[in-house]
Residue, then its C-alpha position, 0 to 999 in steps of 0.5 A: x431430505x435435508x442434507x447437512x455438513x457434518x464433521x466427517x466432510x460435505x454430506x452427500x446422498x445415498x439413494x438405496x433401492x432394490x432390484x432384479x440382479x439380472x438388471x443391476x448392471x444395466x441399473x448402474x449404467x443408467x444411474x451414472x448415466x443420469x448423474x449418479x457420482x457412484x453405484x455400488x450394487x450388492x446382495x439385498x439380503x446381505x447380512x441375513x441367514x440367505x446371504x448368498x457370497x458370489x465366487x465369480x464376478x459372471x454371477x448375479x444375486x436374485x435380488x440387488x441392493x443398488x446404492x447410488x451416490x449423488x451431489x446433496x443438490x441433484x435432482x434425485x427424482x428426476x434422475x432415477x425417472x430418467x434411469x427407468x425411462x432408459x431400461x423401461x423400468x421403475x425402481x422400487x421403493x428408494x429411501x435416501x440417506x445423508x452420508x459423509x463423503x470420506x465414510x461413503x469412500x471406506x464403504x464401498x472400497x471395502x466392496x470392490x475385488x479384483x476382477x479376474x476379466x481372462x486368463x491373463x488379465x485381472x482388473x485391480x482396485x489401486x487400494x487393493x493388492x493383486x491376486x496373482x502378481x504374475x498375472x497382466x494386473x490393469x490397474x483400474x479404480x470402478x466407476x462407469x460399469x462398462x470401463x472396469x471390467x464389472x460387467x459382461x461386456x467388457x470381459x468379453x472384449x478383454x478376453x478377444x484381445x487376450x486370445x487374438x491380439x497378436x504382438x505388433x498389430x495397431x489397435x482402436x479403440x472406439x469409445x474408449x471410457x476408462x481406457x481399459x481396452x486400450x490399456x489392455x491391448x498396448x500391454x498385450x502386445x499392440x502397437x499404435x494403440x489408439x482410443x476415442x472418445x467424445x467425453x472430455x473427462x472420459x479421456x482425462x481419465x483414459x490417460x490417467x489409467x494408462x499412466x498409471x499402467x505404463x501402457x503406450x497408448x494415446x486418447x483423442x477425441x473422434x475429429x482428432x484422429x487422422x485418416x488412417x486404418x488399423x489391423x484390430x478395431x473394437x468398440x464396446x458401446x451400445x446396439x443403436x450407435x454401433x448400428x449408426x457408426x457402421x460405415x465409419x468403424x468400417x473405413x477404420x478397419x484395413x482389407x484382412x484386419x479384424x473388428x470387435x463389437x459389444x455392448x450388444x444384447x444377444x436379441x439385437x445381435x442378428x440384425x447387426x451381423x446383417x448391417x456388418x455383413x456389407x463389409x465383413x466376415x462377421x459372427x457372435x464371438x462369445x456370450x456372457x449372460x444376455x450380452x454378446x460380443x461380434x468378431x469379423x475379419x474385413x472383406x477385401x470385397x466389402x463395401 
């Protein structure tokens, strides 16, 4: 479609498609993934007499409305192709609308609340105000789903640091996207809190966050960081590269400390106990729709 600029600022592309809610979050990892500058996912019947209202933000609509936003010269078709090869799904009948930049900001702002990630931990919007201002409140603006709190995985993660970070303990973050984990863990008490990533713009905002939360952690990419083991490592990535990186997550992990793996669908987790087994006493921790998280503590023994 034709993609104009209008008074309202640089017109940009809404893409709107619907999908199985249980899919939707996987639908917005893959879209981002695939170029997508922005995926808000609502309720498809929103507006109608069926229009269902979540409570809390493990809950899932039967059916999602997936938008995603992209820059007026991206090729739409060849990124949501790309999206459903990763998932193994087509989308569904997309319709594409030009919309004004600084209009598509107010819209899906007003979608956005503050995510209540554990007990302690609530994950906040920076135009929004907290709902318990004595709460650990992470400031953290949405965009990548497994950096925000948004979805299954990174709850769980939040949730282990939460109820087992122990003051003083030295904490990697492997694979740190928003920062959101190394925030968390610096503001829960860790010291020598450190989080990579091999994406430069992923760690531009890493620091940014933890700025903007007074966090004492520091972001680099993998070569950067030197030799050196910690008490607590946790990676929130996905099953096939947690499998590929298992020796070097390992070496990072000190005889007694602890390691935290997610991004795992509950179907993937045995054989991944099996790899982690050859250096740790490892188990499923905790399970949020079809996504789980391993905790282990390494073996003195291990490999």
């Amino acid at each position: 479609m034709p993609v104009r600029r209008g008074g309202g600022g640089t017109s940009l592309v809404a893409v709107r498609f619907e999908a199985a809610g249980a899919v939707a979050d996987e639908w917005a990892d893959a879209l981002l993934a695939a170029g997508a500058l922005s995926v808000d996912v609502a309720d498809a019947r929103v507006g109608t007499a069926l229009e269902a209202a979540l409570d809390d933000a493990s809950e899932r609509w039967e059916t999602a409305r997936l938008t995603a936003l992209f820059d007026p010269g991206a090729d739409i078709d060849a990124a949501l192709a790309r999206a459903g090869a990763v998932l193994g799904l087509r989308p569904g009948t997309a319709s594409l609308e030009a919309v004004p930049g600084d209009d598509w900001v107010r819209r899906t702002r007003d979608q956005f609340r503050p995510i209540h990630a554990s007990e302690r931990v609530w994950i906040v919007p920076s135009w929004r105000a907290p709902v318990e201002s004595s709460a650990l409140n992470l400031v953290i603006d949405p965009g990548l789903a497994f950096g925000t709190g948004s979805h299954p995985t990174t709850r769980l993660c939040l949730r282990w640091l939460d109820e087992n970070l122990r003051p003083g303990e030295s904490v990697l973050d492997y694979g740190c996207g928003s920062g959101v984990l190394a925030i968390a863990a610096a503001r829960l008490g860790g010291d020598s809190v450190v989080g990579v990533d091999i994406d430069e713009q992923a760690l531009g905002a890493s620091r940014a966050n933890a700025r903007i939360n007074a966090a004492d952690a520091r972001f680099l990419k993998p070569r950067s960081l030197r030799s050196r083991e910690f008490d607590v490592v946790i990676a929130n990535i996905l099953a096939n590269p947690l499998e590929r990186l298992a020796p070097r997550l390992a070496s990072r992990v000190r005889t007694g400390g602890r390691i935290v793996l997610s991004g795992i669908l509950e179907a993937q987790s045995d054989a991944l106990v099996a790899v982690y087994s050859r250096w740790f006493n490892i188990g499923v921790w905790g399970r949020e729709d079809e996504w789980v998280a391993l905790a282990g503590i390494r073996d003195e023994h291990g490999s």
